[in-house]
C-alpha positions in Angstrom: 30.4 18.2 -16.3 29.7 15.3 -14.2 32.7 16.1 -12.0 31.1 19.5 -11.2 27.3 17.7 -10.6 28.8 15.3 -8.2 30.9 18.1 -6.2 27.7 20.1 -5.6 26.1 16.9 -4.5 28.5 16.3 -2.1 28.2 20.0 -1.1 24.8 19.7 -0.7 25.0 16.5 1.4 27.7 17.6 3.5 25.7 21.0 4.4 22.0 19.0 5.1 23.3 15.9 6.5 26.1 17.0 9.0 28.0 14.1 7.8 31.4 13.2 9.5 30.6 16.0 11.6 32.3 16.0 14.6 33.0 18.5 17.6 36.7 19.2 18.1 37.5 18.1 22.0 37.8 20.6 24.1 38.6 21.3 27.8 36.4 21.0 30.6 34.2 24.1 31.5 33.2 26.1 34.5 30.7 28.8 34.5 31.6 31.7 36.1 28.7 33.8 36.8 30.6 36.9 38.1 30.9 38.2 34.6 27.4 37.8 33.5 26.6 41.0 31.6 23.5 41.7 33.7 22.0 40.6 37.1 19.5 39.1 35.5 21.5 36.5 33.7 22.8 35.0 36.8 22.1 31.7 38.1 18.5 31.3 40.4 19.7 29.6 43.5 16.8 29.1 46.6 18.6 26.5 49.1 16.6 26.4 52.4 17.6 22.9 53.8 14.9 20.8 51.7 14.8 17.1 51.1 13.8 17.9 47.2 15.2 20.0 44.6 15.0 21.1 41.5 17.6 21.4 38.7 16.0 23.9 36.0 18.0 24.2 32.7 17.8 26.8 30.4 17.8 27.3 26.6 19.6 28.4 23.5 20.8 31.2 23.7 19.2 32.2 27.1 19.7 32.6 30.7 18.3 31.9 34.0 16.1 34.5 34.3 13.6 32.8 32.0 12.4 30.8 35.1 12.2 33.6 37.3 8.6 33.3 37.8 8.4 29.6 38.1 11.9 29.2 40.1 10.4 31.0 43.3 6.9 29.3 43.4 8.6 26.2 43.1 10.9 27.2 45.9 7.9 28.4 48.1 6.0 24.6 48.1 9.2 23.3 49.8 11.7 22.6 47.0 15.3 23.9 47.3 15.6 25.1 42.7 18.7 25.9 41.1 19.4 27.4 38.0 22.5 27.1 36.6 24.1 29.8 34.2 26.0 27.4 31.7 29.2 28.0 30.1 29.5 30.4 27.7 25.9 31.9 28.2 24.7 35.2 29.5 28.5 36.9 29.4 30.0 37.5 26.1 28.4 36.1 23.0 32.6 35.3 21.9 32.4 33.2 24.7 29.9 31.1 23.3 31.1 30.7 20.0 34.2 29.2 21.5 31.9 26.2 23.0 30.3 23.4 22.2 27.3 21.3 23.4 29.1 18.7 24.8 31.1 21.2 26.9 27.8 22.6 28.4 26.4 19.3 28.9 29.2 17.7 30.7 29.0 20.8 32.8 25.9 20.3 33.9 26.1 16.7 34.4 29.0 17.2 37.2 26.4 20.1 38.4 23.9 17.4 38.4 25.7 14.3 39.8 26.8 16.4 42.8 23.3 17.8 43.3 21.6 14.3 43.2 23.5 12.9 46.0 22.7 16.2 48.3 18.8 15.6 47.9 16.7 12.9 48.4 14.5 13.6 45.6 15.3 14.8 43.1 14.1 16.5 39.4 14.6 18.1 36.3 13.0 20.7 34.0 14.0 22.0 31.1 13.1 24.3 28.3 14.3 23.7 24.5 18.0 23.2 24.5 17.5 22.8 28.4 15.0 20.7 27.7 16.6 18.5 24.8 19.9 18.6 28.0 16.7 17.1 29.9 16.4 14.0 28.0 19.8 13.5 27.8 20.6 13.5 31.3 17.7 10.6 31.6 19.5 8.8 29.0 22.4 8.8 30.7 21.0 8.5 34.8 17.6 6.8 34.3 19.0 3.1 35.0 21.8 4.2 37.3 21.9 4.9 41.4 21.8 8.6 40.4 18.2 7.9 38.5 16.1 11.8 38.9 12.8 11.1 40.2 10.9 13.0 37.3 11.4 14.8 34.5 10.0 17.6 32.9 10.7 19.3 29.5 9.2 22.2 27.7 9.7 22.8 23.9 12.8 20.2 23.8 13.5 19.6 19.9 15.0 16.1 19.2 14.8 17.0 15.3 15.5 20.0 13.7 15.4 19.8 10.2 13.9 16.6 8.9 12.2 16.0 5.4 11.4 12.5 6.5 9.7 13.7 9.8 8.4 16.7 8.2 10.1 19.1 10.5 11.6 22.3 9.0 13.0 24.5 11.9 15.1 26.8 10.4 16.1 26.1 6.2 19.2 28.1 7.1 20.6 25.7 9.0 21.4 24.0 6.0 23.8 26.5 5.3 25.1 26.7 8.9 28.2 24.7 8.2 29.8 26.4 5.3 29.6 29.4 7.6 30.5 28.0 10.2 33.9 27.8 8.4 33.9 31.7 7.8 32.5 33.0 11.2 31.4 31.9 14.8 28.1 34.0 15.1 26.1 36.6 12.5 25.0 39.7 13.9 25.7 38.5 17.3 24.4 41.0 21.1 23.9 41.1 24.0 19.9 41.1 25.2 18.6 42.5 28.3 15.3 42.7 27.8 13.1 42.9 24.3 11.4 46.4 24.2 9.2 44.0 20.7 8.2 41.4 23.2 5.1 41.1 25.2 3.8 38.9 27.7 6.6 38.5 29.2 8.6 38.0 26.2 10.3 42.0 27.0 12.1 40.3 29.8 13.9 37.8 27.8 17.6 38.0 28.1 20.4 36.4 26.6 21.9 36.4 23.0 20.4 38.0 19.9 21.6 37.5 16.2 23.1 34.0 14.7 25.1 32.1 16.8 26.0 29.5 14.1 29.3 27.5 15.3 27.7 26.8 19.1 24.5 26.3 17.6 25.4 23.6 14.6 27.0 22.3 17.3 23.6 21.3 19.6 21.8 20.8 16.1 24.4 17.4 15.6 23.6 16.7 18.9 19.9 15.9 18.4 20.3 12.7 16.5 21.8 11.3 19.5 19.6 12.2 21.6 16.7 11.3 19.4 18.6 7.9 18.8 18.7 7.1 22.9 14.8 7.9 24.0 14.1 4.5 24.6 16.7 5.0 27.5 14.8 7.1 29.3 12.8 5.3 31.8 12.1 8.1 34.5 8.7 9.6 34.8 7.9 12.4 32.1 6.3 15.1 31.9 6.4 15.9 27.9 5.2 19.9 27.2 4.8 21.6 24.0 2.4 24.5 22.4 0.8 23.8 19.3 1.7 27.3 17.8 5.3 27.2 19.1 7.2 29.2 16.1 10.8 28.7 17.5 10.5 24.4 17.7 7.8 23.0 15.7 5.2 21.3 17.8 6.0 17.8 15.5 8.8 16.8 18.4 6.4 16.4 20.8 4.9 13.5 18.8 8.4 12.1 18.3 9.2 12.3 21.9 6.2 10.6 23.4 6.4 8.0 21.1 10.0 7.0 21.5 10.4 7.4 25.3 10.3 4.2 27.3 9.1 6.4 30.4 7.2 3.8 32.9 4.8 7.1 33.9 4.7 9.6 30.6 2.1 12.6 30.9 2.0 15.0 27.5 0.4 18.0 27.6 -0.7 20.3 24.5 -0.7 24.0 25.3 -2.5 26.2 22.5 -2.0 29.6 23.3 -3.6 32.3 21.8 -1.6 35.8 22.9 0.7 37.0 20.2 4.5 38.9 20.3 6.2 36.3 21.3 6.9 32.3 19.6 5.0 30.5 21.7 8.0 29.1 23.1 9.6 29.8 26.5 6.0 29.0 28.0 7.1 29.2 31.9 8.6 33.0 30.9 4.9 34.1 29.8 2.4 36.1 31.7 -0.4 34.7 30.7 0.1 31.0 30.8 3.5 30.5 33.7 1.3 30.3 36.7 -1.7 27.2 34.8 1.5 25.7 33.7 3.8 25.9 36.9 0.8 24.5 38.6 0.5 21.5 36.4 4.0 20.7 37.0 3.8 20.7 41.0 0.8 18.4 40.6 3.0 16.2 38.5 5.9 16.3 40.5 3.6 15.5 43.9 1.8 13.0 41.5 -1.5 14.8 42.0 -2.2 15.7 38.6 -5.3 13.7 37.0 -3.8 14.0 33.5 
């Protein structure tokens, strides 16, 4: 009897913890954008010979095109913006369940490190996963030569599920690893627009369904990245919306309070239009212009915030 109590406690553990979980090693990556499943998934290059750039990186499980919008105005007040399509996304959902985070984040740290010494200034924006890839790559550059100028992230989780920080994301997570063992993805498709969405939110594309092995795989990332805020040093521009249903507006909190940034501005979106999570805020009608505008005043330091 007690035999069988302590196996489903270890079970249990081993499915809400992630304990000893560990990403097998895998080769290096390239993206190769030429077999994106729709023009819209492509990367967003605009290079006109500036001295500052922008490197925008996208979420789980999107695609470029969520910074459409925000990728040209940036590009018309004088910054050269590139979007890159990272591995496994906005092809074949098989490719992605064949990756792992630390693939895609070691891609776009050689995307990065090559970038940086092209520009003279330089920043980063990113939304959820991009924007959790966001802090990382301050963790890692702040105190180097490579250092980005600023940073901005939107929605970027650092916890997903967390009795402790009262963060519930998704309770099925907590079965994510048991089936994991089974299968790669649940229900997995191709998106190329959401006929559901609105404001915006019928132009998202990228992966519908569960993508449970590549996305336990960026859940056991967080910890990490949670663990090494106090790394980042850079200026930060910290984003969330209060009703965001996809991350839960706690990480913001967590975030700010943790960073060692020498120049942190948080802003607190509330939006009130409804059929979509609240989430992807630079993809929405109704709120990508306000909010592209607060980060060019940030990133020119003119904001008053």
């Amino acid at each position: 009897m007690w035999l069988i109590i302590l196996i489903i406690f270890l079970f249990i553990l081993w499915n809400t913890t992630l304990v000893g979980y560990r990403d097998v090693p895998k080769e290096q990556l390239e993206s190769d954008p030429s077999r994106a499943f729709s023009e819209r998934a492509k990367p967003i290059i605009y290079k006109s010979g500036n001295k500052a750039a922008i490197l925008m990186v996208h979420g789980f499980p999107s695609t470029p095109s969520m910074y459409s919008y925000s990728a040209k105005r940036f590009h018309e007040k004088g910054y050269d913006v590139i979007v890159p399509l990272l591995p496994g996304f906005g092809t074949d959902p098989k490719d992605l369940e064949k990756t792992t985070f630390n693939q895609w984040f070691e891609y776009l740290c050689r995307r990065y490190e090559v970038l940086r010494s092209e520009y003279e200034t330089f920043y980063v924006i990113g939304t959820s996963m991009g924007g959790a890839m966001t802090l990382k790559l301050g963790e890692r550059y702040c105190a180097s030569a490579l250092a980005p100028n600023k940073l901005v992230t939107i929605a970027a989780p650092v916890v997903y599920n967390s009795l402790k920080d009262g963060i519930i994301t998704d309770a099925r997570q907590y079965f994510a690893r048991s089936v994991a063992l089974f299968t790669g993805s649940l229900g997995a498709k191709i998106v190329d627009g959401n006929g559901d969405g609105s404001d915006g939110g019928e132009d998202w594309v990228g992966y519908g369904g569960l993508m449970v092995r590549p996305g336990l795989s960026f859940i056991a990332a967080l910890p990490k990245i949670r663990k090494d805020l106090k790394c980042i040093t850079c200026p930060l521009f910290a984003i969330h919306d209060h009703g965001d249903t996809t991350i839960p507006f706690k990480n913001l909190a967590i975030i700010t309070r943790e960073t060692a940034s020498e120049h942190l501005v948080v802003f607190e979106s509330a939006m009130t239009s409804d059929g979509h999570s609240k989430h992807a805020l630079l993809s929405y009608y109704s709120i990508q212009e306000s909010l592209t505008d607060r980060i060019i005043a940030f990133l020119e330091g003119t904001d008053e915030q």
